[in-house]
N, C-alpha and C positions, 0 to 999 in steps of 0.2 A: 067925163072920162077921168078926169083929175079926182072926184070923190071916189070912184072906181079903185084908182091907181093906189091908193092912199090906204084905201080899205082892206085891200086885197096885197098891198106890195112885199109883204112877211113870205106868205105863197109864193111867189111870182121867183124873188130872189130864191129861196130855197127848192122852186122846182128847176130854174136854171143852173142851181148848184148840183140838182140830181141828174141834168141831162150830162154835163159834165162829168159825172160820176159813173156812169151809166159808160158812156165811152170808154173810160180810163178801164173800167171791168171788162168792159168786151175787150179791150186788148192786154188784160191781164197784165197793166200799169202799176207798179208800187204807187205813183203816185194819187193812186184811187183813196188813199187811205186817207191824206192830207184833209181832201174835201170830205171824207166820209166821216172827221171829227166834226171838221166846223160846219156841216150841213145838218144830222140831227141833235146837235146844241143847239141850235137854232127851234129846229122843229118842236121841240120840248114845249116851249110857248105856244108854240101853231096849235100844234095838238090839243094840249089843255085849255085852250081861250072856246074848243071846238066841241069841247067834252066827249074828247076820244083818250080818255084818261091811259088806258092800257097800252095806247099808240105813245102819248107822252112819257108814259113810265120806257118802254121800248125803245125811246129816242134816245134815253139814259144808256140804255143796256148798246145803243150802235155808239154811242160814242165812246165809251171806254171800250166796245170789243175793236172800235178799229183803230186803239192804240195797239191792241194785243195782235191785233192782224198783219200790221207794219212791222212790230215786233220779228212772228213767224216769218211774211214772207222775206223780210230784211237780214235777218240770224235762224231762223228755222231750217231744218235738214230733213230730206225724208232717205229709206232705204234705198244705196245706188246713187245717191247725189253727191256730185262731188264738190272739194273745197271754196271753187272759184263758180259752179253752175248757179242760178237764182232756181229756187225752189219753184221743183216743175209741178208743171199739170199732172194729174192723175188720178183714175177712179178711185173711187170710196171702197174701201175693202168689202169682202161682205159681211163680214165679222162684226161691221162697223153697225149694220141695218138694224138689228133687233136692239142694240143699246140707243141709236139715233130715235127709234120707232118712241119707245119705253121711253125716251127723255121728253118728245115733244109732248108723248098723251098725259104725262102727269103735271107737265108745261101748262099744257091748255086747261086741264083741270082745275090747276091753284087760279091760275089767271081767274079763268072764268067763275069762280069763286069769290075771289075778292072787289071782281067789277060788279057785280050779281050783288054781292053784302055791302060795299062799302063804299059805293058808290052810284051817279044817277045815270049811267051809259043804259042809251036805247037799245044797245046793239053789241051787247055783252060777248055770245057765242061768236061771232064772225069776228072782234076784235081781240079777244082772247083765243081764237086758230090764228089770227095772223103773228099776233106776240110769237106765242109757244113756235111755231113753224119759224118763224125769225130767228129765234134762238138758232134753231139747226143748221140753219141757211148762213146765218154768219160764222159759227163754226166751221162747215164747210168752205164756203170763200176763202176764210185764214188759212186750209189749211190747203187750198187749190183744187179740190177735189171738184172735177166734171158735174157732178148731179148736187151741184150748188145750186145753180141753175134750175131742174126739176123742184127743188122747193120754194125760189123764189116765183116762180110761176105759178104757186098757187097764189104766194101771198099777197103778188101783185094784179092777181085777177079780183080779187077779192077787194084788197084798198082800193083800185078802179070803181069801186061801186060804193062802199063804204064811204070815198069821200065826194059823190057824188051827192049820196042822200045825206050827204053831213055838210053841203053846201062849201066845197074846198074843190072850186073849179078846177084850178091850176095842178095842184096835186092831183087830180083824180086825169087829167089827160097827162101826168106825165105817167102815174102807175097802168096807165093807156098804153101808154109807150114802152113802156119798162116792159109788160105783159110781152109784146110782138119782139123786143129787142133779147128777152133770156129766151126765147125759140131760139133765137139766130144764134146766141150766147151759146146754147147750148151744143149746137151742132160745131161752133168754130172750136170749143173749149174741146168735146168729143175726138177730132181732128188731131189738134195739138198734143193729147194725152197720147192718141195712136203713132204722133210721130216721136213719142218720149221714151215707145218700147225699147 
């Protein structure tokens, strides 16, 4: 149990850092951002020791966007928000879809390009969609928009399996969880934006 522990306690700590995180987003927390620096700093190591190069590189890209995110939700404004309100919930315009769409397929393209050429990932395509879809997904969270949600549910269907067969138990039952937890996200976040008209 103890070589287990020892083997695995990198995981272990940074999945309990994601259940935490995971809470704090379902109740649309500022303080989500806190843990959402020092959880994939962390993971940067996890990842790379695991040869999920693209997920490591990724861990980079969440920890500087959730300085950016603390940033918006902390000083950000949207239209209709007033001086003193904390930056509400609400849908994605639709204006937003086809620049969102366009930015993840050339996302996943470069990704899955450079894991494909320049490195020795098994699992190139599924880890280069989850990069690229991350990108949009954390965009969205920053800037509160309800179908944040609808992108992290793929991406968490996906690392659910990706780090099963990549041998990252703990991770792989927390994006388990993650997966069932942005339904419910989704529908609470839905709610909230309805009660923002």
């Amino acid at each position: 149990m103890t070589e287990f522990i020892s083997q695995h306690w990198l995981d272990i700590f940074t999945t309990i850092l994601g259940i935490i995180y995971l809470v704090l987003e379902y109740r649309a927390s500022i303080s989500l951002w806190i843990v959402g620096i020092i959880m994939p700093a962390l993971d940067i190591y996890l990842y790379w020791t695991h040869g999920l190069y693209g997920d490591a590189g990724m861990a980079v890209y969440y920890t500087l966007a959730a300085v950016y995110g603390y940033a918006v939700w902390q000083f950000g404004k949207k239209q209709g928000q007033t001086d003193k309100q904390p930056l509400p919930v609400t849908h994605m315009r639709k204006s937003l879809y086809l620049p969102a769409f366009v930015f993840f397929a050339v996302a996943w393209g470069i990704t899955y390009y450079v894991l494909k050429e320049f490195t020795n990932s098994t699992v190139p395509l599924l880890d280069a969609f989850t990069n690229a879809m991350s990108f949009v997904g954390l965009w969205a969270l920053a800037r509160k928009y309800v179908e944040q949600w609808l992108f992290w549910i793929a991406v968490d269907a996906i690392c659910f399996y990706l780090y099963i067969i990549k041998g990252i138990p703990f991770k792989a039952g927390l994006y388990g969880l993650y997966t069932v937890i942005a339904v419910m996200g989704y529908l609470k976040w839905k709610r909230m934006a309805a009660n923002n008209k």
